[in-house]
PDB file of the backbone (N, CA, C, O) and the ligand in Angstrom, with CONECT records:
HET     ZN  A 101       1
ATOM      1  N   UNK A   1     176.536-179.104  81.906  1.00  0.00           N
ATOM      2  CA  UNK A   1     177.760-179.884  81.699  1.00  0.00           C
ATOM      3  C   UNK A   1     178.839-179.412  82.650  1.00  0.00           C
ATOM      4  O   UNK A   1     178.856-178.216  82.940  1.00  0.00           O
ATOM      5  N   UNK A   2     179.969-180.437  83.294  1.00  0.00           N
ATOM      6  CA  UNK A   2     180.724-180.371  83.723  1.00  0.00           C
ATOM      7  C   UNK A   2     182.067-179.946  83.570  1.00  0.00           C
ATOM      8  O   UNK A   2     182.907-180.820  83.786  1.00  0.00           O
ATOM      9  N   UNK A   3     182.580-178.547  83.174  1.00  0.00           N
ATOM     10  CA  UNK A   3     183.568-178.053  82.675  1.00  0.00           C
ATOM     11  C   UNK A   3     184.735-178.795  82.631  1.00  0.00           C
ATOM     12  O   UNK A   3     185.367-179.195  81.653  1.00  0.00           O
ATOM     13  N   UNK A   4     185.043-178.992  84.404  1.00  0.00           N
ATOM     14  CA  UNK A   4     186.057-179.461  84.820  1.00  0.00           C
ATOM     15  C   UNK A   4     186.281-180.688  84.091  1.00  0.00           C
ATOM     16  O   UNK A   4     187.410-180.888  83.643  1.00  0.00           O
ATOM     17  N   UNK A   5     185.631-181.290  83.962  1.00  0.00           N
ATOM     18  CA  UNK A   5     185.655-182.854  83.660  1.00  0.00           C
ATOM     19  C   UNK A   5     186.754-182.850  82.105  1.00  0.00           C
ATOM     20  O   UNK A   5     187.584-183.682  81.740  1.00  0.00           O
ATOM     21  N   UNK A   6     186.356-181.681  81.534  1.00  0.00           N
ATOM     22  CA  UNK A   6     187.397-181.879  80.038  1.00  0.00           C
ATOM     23  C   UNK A   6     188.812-181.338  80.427  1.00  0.00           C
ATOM     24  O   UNK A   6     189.802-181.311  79.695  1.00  0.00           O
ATOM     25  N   UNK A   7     188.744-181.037  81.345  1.00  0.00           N
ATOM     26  CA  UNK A   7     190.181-180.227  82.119  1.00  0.00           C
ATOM     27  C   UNK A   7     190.930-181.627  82.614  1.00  0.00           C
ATOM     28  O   UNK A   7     192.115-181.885  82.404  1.00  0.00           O
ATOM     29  N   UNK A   8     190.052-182.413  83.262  1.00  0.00           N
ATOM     30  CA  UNK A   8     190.461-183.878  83.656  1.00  0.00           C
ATOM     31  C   UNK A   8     190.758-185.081  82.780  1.00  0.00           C
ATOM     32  O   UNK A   8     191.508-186.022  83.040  1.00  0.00           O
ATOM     33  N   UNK A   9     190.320-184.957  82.127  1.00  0.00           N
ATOM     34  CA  UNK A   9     190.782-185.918  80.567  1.00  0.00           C
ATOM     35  C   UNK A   9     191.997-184.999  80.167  1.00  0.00           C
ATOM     36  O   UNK A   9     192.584-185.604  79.269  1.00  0.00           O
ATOM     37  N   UNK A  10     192.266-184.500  80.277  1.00  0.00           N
ATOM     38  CA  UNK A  10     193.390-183.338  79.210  1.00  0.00           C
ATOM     39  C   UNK A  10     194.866-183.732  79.371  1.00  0.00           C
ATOM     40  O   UNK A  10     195.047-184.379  80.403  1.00  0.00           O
ATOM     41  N   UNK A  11     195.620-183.590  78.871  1.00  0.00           N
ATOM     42  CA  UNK A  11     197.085-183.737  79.458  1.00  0.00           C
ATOM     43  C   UNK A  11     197.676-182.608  79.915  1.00  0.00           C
ATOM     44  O   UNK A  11     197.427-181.462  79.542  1.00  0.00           O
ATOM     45  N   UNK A  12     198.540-182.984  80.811  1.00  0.00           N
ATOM     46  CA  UNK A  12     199.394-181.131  81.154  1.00  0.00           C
ATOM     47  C   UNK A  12     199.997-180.348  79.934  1.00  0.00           C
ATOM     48  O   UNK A  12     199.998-179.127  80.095  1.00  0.00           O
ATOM     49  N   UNK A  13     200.420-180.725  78.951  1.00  0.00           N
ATOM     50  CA  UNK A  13     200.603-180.502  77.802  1.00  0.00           C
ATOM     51  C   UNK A  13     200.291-179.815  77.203  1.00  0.00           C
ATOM     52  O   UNK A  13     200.815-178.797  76.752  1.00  0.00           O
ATOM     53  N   UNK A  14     198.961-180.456  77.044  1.00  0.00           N
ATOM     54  CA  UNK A  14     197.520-179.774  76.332  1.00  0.00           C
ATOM     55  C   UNK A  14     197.300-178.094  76.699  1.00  0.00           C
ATOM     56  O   UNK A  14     197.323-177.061  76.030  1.00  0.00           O
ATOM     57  N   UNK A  15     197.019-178.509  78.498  1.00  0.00           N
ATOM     58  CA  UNK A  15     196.973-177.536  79.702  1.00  0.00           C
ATOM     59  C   UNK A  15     197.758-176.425  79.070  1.00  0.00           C
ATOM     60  O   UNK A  15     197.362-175.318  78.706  1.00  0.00           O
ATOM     61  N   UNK A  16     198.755-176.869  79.026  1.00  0.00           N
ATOM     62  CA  UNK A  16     199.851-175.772  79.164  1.00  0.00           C
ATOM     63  C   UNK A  16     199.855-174.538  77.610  1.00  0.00           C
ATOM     64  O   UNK A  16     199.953-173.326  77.414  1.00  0.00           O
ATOM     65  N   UNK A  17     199.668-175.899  76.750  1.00  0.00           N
ATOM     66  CA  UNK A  17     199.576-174.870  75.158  1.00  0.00           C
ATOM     67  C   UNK A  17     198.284-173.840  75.087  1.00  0.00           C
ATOM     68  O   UNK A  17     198.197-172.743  74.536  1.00  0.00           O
ATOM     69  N   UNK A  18     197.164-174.707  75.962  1.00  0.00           N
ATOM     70  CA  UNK A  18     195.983-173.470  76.287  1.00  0.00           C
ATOM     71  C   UNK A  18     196.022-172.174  77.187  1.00  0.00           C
ATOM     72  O   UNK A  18     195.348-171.146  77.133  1.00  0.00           O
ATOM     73  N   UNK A  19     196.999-172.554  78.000  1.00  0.00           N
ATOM     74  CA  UNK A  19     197.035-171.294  78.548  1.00  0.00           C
ATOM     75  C   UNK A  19     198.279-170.843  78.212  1.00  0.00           C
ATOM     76  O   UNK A  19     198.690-169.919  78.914  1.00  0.00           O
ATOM     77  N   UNK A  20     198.799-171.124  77.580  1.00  0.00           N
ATOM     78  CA  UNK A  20     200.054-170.513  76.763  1.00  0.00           C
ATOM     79  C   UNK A  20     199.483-169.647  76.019  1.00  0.00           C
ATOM     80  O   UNK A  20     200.023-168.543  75.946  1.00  0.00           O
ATOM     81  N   UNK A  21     198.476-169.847  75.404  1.00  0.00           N
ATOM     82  CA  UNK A  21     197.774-168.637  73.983  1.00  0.00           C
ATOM     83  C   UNK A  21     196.941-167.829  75.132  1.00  0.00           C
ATOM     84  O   UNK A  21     197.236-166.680  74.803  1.00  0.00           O
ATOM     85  N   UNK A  22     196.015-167.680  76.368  1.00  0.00           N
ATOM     86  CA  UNK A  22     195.949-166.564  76.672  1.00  0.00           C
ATOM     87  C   UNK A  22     196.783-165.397  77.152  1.00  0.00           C
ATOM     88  O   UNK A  22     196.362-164.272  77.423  1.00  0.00           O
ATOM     89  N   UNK A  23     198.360-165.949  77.233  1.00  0.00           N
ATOM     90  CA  UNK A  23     199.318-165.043  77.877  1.00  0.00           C
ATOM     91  C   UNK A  23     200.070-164.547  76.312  1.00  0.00           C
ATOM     92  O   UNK A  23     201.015-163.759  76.355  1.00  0.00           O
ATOM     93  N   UNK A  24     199.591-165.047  75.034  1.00  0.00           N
ATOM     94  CA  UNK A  24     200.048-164.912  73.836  1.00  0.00           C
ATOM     95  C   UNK A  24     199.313-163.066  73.412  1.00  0.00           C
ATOM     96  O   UNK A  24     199.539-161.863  73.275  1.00  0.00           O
ATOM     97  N   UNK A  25     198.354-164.155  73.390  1.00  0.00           N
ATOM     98  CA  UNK A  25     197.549-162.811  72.865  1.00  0.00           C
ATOM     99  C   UNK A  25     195.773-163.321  72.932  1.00  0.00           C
ATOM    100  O   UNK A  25     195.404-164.137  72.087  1.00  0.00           O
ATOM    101  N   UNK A  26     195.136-162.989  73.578  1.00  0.00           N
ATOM    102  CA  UNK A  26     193.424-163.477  73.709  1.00  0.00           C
ATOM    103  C   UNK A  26     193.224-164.856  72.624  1.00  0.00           C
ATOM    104  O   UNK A  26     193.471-164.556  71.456  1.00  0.00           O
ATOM    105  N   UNK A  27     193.007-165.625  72.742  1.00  0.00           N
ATOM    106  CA  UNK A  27     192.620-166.126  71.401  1.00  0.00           C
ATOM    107  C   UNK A  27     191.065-165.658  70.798  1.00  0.00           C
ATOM    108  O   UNK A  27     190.292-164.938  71.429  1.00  0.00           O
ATOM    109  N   UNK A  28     190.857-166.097  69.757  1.00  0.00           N
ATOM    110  CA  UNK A  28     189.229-166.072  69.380  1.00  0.00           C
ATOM    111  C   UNK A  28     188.468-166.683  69.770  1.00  0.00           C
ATOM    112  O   UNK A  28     188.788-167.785  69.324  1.00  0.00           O
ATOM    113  N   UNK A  29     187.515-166.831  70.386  1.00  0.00           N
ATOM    114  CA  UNK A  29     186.344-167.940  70.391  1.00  0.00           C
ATOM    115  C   UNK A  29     184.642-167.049  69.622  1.00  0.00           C
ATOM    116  O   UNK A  29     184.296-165.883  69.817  1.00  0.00           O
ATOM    117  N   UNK A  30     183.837-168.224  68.690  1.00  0.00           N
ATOM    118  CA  UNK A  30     183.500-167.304  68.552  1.00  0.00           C
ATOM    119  C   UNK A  30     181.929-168.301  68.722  1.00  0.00           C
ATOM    120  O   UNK A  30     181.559-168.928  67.729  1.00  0.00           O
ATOM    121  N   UNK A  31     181.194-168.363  69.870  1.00  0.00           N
ATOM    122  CA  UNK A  31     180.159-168.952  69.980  1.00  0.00           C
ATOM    123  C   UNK A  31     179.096-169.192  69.199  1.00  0.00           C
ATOM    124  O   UNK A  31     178.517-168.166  68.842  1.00  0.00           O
ATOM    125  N   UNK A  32     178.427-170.695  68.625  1.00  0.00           N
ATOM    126  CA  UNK A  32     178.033-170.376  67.694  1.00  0.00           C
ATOM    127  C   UNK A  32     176.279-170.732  68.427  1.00  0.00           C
ATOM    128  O   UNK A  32     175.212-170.123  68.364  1.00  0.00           O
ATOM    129  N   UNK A  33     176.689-171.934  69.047  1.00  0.00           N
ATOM    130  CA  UNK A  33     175.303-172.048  69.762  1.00  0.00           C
ATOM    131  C   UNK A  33     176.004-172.590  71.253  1.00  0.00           C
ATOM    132  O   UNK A  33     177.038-173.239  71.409  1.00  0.00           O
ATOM    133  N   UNK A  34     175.141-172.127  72.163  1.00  0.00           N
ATOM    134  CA  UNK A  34     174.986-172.651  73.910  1.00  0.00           C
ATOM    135  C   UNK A  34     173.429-172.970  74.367  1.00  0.00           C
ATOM    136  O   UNK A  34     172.458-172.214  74.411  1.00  0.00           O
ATOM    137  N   UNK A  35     173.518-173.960  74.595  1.00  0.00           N
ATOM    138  CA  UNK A  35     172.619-174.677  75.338  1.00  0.00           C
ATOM    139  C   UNK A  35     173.517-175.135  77.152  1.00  0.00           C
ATOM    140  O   UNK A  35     174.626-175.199  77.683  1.00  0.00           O
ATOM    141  N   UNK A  36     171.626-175.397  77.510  1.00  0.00           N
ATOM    142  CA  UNK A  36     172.614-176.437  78.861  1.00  0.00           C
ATOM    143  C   UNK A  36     173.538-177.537  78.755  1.00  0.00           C
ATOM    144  O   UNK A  36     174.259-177.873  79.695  1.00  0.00           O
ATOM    145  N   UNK A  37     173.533-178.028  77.782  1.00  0.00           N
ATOM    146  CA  UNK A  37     174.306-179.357  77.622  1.00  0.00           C
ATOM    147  C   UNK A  37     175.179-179.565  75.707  1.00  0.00           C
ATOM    148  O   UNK A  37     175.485-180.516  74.988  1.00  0.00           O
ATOM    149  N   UNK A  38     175.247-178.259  75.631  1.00  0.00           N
ATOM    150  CA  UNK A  38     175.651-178.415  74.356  1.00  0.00           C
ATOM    151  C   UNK A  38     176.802-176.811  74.286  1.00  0.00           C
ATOM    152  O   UNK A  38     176.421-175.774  74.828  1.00  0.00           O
ATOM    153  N   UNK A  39     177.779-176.868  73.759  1.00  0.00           N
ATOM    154  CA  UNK A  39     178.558-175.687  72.994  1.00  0.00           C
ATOM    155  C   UNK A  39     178.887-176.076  71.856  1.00  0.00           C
ATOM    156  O   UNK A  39     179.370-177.202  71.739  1.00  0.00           O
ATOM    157  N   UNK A  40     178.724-175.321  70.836  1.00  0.00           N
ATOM    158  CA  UNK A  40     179.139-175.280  69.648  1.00  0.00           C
ATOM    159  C   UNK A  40     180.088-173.664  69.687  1.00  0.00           C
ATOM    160  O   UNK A  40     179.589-172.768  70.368  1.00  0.00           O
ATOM    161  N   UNK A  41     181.614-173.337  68.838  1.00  0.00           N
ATOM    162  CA  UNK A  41     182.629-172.492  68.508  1.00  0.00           C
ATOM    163  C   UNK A  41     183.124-172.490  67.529  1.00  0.00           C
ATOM    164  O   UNK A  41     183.103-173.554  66.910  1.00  0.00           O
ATOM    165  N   UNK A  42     183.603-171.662  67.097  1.00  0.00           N
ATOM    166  CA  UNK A  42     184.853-171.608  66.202  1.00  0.00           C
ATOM    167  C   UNK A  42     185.759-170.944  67.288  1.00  0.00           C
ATOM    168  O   UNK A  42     185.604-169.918  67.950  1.00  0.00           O
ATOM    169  N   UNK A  43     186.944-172.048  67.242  1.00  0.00           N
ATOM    170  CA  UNK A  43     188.031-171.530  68.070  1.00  0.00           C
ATOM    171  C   UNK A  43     189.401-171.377  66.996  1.00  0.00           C
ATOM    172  O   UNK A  43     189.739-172.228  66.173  1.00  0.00           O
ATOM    173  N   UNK A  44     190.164-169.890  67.277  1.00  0.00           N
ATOM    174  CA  UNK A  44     191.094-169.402  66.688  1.00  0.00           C
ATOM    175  C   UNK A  44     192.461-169.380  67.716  1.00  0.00           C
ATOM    176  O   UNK A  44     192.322-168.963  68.866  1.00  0.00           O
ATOM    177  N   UNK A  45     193.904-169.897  67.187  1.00  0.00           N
ATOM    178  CA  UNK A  45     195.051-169.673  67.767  1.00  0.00           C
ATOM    179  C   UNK A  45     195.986-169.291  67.387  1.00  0.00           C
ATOM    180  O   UNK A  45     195.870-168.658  66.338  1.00  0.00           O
ATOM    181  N   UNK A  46     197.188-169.405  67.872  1.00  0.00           N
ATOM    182  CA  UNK A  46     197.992-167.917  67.452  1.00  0.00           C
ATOM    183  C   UNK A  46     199.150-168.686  65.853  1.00  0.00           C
ATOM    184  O   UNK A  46     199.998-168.191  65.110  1.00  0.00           O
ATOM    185  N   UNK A  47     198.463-170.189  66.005  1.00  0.00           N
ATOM    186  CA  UNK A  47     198.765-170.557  64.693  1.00  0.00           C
ATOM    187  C   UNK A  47     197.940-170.201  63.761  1.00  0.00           C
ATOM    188  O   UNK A  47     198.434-170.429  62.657  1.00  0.00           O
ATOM    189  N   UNK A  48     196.838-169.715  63.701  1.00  0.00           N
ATOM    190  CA  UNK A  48     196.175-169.329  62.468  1.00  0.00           C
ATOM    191  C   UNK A  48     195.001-170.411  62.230  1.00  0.00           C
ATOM    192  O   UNK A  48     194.030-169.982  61.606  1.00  0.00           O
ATOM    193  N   UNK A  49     194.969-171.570  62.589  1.00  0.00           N
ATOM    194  CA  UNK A  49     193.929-172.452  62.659  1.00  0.00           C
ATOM    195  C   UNK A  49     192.546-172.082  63.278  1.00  0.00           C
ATOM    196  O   UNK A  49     192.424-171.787  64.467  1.00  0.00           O
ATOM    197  N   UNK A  50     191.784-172.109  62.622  1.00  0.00           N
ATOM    198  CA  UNK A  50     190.037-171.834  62.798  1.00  0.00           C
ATOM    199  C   UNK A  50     189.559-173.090  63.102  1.00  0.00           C
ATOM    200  O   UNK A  50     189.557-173.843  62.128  1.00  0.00           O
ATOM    201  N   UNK A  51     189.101-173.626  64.268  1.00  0.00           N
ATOM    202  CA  UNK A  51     188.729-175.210  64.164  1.00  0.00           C
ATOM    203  C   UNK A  51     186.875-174.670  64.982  1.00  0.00           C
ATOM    204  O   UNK A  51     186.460-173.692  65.603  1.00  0.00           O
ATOM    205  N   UNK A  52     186.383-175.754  64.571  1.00  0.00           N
ATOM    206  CA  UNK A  52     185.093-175.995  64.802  1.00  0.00           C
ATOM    207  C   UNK A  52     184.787-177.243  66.062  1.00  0.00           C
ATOM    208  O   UNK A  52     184.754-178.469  65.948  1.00  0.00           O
ATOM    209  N   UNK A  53     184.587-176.363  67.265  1.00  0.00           N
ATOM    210  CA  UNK A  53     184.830-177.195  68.895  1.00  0.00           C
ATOM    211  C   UNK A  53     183.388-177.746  69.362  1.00  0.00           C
ATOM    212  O   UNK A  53     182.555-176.911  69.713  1.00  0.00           O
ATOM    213  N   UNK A  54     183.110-178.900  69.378  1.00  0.00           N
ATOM    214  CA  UNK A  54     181.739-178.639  70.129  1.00  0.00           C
ATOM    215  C   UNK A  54     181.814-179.604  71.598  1.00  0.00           C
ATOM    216  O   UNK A  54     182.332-180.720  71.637  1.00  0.00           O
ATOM    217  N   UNK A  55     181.229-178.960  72.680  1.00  0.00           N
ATOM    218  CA  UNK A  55     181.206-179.493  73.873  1.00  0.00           C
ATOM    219  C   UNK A  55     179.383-180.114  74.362  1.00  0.00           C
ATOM    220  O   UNK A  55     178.381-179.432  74.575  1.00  0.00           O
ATOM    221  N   UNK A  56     179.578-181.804  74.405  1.00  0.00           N
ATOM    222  CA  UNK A  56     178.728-181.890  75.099  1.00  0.00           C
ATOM    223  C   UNK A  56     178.316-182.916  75.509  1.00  0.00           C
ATOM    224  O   UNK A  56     178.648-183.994  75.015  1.00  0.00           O
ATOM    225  N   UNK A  57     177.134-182.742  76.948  1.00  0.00           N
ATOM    226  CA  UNK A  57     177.831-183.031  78.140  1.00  0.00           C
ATOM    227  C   UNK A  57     178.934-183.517  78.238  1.00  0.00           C
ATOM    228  O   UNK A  57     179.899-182.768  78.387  1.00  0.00           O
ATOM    229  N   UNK A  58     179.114-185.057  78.177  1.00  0.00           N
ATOM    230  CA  UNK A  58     180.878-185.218  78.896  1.00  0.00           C
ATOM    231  C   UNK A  58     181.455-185.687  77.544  1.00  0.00           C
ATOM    232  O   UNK A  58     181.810-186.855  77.707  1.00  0.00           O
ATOM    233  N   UNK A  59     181.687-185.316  76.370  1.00  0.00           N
ATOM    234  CA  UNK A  59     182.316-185.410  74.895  1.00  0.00           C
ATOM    235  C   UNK A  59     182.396-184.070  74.498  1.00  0.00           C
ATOM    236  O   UNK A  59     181.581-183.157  74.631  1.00  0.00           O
ATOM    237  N   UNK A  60     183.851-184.106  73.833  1.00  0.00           N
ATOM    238  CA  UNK A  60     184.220-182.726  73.267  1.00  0.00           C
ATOM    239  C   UNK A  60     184.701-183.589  72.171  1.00  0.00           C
ATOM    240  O   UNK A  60     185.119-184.744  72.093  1.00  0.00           O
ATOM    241  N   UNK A  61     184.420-182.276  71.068  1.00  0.00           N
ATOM    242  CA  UNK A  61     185.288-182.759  69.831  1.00  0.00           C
ATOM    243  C   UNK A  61     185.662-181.520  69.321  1.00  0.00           C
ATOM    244  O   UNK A  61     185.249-180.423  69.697  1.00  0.00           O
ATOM    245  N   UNK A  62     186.752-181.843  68.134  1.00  0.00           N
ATOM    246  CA  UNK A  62     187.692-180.258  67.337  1.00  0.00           C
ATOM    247  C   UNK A  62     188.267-181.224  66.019  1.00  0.00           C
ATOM    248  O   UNK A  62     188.635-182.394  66.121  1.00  0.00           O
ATOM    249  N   UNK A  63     188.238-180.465  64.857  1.00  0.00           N
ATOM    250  CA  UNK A  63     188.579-180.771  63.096  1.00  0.00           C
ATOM    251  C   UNK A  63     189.815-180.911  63.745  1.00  0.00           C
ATOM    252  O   UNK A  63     189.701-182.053  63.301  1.00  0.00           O
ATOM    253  N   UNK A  64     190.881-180.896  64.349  1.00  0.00           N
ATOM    254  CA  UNK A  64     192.442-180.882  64.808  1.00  0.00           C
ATOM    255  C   UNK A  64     192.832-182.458  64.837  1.00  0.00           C
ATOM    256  O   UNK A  64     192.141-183.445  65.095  1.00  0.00           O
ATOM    257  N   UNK A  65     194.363-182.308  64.433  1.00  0.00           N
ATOM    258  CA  UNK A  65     195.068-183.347  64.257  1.00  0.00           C
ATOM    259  C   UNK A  65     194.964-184.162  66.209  1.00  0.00           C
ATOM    260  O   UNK A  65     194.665-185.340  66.402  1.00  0.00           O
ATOM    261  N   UNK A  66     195.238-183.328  67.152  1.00  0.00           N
ATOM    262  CA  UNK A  66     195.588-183.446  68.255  1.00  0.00           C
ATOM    263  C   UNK A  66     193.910-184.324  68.587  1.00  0.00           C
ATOM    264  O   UNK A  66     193.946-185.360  69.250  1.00  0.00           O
ATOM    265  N   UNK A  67     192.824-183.903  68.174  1.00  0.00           N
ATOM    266  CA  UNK A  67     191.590-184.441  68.833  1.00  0.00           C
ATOM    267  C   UNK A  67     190.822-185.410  67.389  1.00  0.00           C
ATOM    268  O   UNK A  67     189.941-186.262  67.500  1.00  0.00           O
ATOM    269  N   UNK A  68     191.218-185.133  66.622  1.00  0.00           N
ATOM    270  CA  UNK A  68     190.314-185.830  65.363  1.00  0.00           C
ATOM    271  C   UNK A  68     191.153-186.789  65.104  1.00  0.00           C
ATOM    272  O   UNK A  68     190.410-187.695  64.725  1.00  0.00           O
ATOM    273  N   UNK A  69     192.466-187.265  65.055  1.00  0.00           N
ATOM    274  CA  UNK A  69     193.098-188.124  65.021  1.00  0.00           C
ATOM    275  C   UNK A  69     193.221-189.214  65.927  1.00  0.00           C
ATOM    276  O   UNK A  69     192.883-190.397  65.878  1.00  0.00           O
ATOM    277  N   UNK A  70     193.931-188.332  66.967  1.00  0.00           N
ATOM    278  CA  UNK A  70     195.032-189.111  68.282  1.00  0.00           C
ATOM    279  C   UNK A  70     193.399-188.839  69.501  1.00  0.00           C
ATOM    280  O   UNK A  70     193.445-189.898  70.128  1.00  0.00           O
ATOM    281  N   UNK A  71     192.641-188.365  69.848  1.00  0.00           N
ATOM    282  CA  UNK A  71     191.962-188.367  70.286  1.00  0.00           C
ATOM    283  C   UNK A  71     192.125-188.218  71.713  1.00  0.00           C
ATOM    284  O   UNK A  71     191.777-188.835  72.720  1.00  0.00           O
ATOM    285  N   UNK A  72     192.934-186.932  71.368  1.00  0.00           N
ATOM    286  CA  UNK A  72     193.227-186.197  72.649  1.00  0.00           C
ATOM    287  C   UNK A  72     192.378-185.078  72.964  1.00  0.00           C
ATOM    288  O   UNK A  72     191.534-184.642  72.180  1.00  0.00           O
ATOM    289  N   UNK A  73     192.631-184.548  74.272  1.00  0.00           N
ATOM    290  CA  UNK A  73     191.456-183.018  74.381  1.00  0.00           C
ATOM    291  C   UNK A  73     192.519-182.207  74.002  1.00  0.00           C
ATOM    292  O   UNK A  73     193.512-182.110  74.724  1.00  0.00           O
ATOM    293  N   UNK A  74     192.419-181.618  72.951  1.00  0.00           N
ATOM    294  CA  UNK A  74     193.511-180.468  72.552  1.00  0.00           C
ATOM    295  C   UNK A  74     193.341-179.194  72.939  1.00  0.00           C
ATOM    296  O   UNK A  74     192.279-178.845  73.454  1.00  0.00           O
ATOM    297  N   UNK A  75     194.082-178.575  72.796  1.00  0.00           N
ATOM    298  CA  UNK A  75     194.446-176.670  73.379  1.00  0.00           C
ATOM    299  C   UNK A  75     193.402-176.101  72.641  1.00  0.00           C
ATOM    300  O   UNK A  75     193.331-174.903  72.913  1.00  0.00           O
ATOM    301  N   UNK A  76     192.146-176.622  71.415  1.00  0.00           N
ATOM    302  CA  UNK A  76     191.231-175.798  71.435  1.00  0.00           C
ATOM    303  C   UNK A  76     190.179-176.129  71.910  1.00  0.00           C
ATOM    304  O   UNK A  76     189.405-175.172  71.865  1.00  0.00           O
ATOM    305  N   UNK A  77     189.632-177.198  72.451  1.00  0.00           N
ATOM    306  CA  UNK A  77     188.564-177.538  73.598  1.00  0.00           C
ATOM    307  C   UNK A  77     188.645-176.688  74.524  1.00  0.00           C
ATOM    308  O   UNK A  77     187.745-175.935  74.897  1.00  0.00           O
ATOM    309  N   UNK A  78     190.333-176.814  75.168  1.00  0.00           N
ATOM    310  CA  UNK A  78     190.839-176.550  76.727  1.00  0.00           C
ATOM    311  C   UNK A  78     190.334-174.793  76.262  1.00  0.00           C
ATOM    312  O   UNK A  78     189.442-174.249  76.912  1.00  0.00           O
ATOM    313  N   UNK A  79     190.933-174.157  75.249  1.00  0.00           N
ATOM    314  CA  UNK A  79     190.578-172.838  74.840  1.00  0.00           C
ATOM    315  C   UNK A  79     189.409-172.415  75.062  1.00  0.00           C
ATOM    316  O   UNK A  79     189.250-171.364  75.681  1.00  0.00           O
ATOM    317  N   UNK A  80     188.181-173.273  74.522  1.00  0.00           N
ATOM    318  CA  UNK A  80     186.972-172.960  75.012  1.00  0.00           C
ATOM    319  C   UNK A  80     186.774-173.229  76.221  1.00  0.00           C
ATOM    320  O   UNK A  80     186.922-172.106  76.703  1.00  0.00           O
ATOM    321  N   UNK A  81     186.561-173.850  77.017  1.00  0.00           N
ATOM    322  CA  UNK A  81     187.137-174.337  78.004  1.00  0.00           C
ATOM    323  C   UNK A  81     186.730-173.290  78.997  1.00  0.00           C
ATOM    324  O   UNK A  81     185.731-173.071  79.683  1.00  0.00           O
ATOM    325  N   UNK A  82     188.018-172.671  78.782  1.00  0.00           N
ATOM    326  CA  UNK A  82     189.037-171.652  79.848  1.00  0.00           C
ATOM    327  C   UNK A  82     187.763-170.452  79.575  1.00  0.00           C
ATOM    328  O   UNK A  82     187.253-169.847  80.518  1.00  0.00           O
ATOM    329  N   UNK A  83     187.483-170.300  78.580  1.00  0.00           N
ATOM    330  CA  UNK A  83     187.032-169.105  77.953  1.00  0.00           C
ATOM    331  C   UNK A  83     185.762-169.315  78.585  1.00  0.00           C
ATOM    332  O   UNK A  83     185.378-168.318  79.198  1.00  0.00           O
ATOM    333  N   UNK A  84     184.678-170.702  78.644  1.00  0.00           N
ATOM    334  CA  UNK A  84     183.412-170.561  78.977  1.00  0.00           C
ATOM    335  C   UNK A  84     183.326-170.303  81.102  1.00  0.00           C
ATOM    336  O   UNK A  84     182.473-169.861  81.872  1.00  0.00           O
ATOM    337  N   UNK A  85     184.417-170.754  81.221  1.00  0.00           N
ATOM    338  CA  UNK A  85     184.854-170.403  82.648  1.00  0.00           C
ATOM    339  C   UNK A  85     185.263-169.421  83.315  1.00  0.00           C
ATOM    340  O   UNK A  85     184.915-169.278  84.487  1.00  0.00           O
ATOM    341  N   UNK A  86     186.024-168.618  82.736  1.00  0.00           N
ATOM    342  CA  UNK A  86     185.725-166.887  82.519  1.00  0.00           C
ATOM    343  C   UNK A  86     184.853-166.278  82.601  1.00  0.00           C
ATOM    344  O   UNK A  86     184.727-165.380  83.433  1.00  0.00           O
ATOM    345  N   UNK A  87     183.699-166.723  81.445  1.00  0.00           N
ATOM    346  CA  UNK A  87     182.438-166.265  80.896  1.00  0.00           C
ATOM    347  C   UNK A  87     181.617-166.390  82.168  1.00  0.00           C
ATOM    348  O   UNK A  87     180.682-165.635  82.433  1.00  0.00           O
ATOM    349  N   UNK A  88     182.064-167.486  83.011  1.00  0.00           N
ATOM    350  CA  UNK A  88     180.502-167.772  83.711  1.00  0.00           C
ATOM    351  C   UNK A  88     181.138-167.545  85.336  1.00  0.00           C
ATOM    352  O   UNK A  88     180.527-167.675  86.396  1.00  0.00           O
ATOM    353  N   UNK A  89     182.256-167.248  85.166  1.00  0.00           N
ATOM    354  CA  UNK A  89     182.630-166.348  86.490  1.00  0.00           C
ATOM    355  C   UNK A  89     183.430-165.452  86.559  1.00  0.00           C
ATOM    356  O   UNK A  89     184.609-165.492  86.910  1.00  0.00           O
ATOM    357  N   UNK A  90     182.614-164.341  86.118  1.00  0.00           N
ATOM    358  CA  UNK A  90     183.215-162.924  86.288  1.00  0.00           C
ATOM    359  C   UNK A  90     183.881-161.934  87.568  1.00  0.00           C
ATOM    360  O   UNK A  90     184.283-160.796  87.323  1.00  0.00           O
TER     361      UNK A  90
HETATM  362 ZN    ZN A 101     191.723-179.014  68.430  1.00  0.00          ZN2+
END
């Protein structure tokens, strides 16, 4: 799957509240399954919300008002996100 691509749907907004929480304090991510074409998480933020993220191939989803509602890519996709992009370039 194409990381970037959920970075490209996203709003600057979004952008910004996700990398707002790594300059906060680490957030949580806590992998539950990875495949080639699949992530499953529990992603944690510095609001206290535990949401359940799954990425795959080009669809992300999150229990959040911001993505389960309004059907936006919210700051805990982008969270995983950031985090699996890290992960895979050290
Ligand atoms: Zn969310």
């Amino acid at each position: 799957m194409d990381l970037m691509t959920f970075i490209g749907k996203s709003s600057e907004a979004n952008i910004g509240k996700a990398i707002r929480e790594f300059s906060f304090r680490p957030p949580r991510v806590e992998i539950v399954e990875e495949r080639e074409n699949l992530v499953k998480a529990y992603v944690s933020t510095s609001e206290g919300g535990n949401f359940a993220v799954m990425l795959s191939e080009d669809t992300a989803s999150c229990g959040c008002r911001d993505n389960f509602q309004k059907g936006e890519i919210c700051k805990h996709i982008l969270v995983l996100v950031f985090h699996l992009i890290k992960e895979r370039n050290p």
